[in-house]
C-alpha positions as a Markdown table, in Angstrom:
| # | Residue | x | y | z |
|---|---|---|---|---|
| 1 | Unk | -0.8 | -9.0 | 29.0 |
| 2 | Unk | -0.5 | -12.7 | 29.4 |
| 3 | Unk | -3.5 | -13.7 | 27.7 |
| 4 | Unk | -1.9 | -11.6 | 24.9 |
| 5 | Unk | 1.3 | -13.1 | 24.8 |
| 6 | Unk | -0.1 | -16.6 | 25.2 |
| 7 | Unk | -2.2 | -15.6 | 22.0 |
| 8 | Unk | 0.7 | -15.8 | 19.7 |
| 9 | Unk | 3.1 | -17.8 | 18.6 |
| 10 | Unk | 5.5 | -15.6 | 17.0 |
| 11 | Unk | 6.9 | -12.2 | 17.1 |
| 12 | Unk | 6.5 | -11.3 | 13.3 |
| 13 | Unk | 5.9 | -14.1 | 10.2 |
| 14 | Unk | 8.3 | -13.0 | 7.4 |
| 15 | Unk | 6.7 | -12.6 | 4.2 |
| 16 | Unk | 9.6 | -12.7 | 1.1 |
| 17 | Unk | 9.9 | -13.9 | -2.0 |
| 18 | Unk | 12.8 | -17.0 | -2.6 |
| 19 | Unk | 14.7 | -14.7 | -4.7 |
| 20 | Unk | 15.3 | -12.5 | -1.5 |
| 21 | Unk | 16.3 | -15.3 | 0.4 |
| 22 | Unk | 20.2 | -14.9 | 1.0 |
| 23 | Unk | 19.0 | -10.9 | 2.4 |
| 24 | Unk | 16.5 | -12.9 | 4.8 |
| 25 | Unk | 19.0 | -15.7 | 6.2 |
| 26 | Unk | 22.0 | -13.1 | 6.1 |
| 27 | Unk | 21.0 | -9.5 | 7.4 |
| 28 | Unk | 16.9 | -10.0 | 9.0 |
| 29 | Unk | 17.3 | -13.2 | 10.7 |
| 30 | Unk | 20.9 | -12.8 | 12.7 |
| 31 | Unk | 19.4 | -9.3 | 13.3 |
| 32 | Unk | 15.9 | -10.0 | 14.7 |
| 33 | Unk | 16.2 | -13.5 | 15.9 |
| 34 | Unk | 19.9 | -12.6 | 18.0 |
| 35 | Unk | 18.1 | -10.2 | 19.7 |
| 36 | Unk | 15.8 | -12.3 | 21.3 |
| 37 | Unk | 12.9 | -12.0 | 18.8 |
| 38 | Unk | 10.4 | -15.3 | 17.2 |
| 39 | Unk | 9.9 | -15.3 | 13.5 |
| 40 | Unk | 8.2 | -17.6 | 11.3 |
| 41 | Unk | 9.2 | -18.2 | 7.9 |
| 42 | Unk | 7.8 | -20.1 | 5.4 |
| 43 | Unk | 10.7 | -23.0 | 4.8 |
| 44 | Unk | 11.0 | -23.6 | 8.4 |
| 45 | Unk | 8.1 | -22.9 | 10.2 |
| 46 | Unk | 5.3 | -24.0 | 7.8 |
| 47 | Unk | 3.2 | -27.6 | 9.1 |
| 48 | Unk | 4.3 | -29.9 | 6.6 |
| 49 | Unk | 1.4 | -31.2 | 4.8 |
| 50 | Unk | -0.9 | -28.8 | 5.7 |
| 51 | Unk | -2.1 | -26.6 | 3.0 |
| 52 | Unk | -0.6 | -23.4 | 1.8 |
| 53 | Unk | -3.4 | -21.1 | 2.3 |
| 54 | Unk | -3.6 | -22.5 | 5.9 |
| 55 | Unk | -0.2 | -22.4 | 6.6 |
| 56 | Unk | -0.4 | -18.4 | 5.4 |
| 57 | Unk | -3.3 | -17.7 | 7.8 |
| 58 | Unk | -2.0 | -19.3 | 10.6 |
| 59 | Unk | 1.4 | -17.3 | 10.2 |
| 60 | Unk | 0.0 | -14.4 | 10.0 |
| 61 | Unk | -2.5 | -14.2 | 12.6 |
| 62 | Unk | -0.1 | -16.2 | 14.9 |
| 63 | Unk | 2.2 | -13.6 | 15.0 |
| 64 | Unk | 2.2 | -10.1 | 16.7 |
| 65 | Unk | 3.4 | -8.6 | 13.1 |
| 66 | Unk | 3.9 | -9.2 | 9.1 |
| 67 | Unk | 6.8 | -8.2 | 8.3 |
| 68 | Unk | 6.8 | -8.2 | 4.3 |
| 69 | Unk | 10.2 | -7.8 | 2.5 |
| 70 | Unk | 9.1 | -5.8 | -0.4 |
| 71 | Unk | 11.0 | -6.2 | -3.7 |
| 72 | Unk | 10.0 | -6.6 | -7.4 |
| 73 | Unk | 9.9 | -10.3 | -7.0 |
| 74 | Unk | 8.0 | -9.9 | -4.3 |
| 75 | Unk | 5.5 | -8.3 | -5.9 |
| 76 | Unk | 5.0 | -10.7 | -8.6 |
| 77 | Unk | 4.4 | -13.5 | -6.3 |
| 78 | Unk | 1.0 | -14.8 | -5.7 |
| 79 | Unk | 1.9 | -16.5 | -2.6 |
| 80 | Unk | 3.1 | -13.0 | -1.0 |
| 81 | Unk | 0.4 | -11.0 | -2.6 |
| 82 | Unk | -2.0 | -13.0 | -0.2 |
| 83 | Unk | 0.0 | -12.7 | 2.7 |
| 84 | Unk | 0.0 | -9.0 | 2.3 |
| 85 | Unk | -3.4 | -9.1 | 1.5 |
| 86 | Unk | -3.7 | -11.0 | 5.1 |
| 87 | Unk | -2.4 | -8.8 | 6.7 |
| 88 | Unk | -3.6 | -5.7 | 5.5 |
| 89 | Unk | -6.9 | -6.6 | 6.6 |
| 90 | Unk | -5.8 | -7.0 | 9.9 |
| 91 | Unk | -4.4 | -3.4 | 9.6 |
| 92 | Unk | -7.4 | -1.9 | 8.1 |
| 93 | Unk | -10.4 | -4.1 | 8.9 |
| 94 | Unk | -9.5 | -5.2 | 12.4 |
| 95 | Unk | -7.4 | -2.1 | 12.9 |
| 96 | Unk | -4.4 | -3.8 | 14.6 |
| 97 | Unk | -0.9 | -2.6 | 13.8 |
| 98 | Unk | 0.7 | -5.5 | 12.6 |
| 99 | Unk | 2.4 | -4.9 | 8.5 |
| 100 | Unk | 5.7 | -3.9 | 8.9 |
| 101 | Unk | 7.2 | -3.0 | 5.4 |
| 102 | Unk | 11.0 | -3.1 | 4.3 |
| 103 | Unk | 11.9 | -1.9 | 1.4 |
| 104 | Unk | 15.1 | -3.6 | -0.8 |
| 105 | Unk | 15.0 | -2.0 | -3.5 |
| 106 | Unk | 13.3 | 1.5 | -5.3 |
| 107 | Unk | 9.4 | 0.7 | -6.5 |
């Protein structure tokens, strides 16, 4: 159990689109973060002057789960469309649990 908990750095990476943000910083954050849990988002937790892509896979294999905040914007993004891609892969490939979807609005 250790070794697992020393594996990652987060609880869940967040995976939204900008457009989504106020539901992010005003419902899921105060939610999940006030009780005790460690998420990664983009704006805040991201390695400045790293690259993107390596940012993306470093969030989401340094955290137990994706959690992706699914909404039209969302899926028009490229930026999310790879980190769903991410971590589907870990879900199907490597079978690990880890894609948590939310819904916030009818698709």
């Amino acid at each position: 159990l250790r070794d697992q908990e020393e594996k990652y750095k987060c609880d869940a990476f967040v995976s939204y689109n900008s457009a989504d943000e106020d539901w992010v910083m005003e419902q899921l954050l105060p939610n999940l973060e006030g009780s005790s849990f460690r998420l990664c988002l983009h704006h805040r937790d991201f390695e400045l002057g790293r690259d993107i892509v390596d940012n993306i896979v470093a969030a989401v294999y340094g955290s137990r789960k994706t959690i992706c905040v699914v909404s039209q914007s969302f899926l028009r993004s490229e930026w999310c469309s790879l980190e769903i891609q991410l971590a589907s892969y870990r879900l199907f490939q490597e079978m690990q649990d880890v894609l948590l979807l939310v819904f916030l609005e009818p698709i």
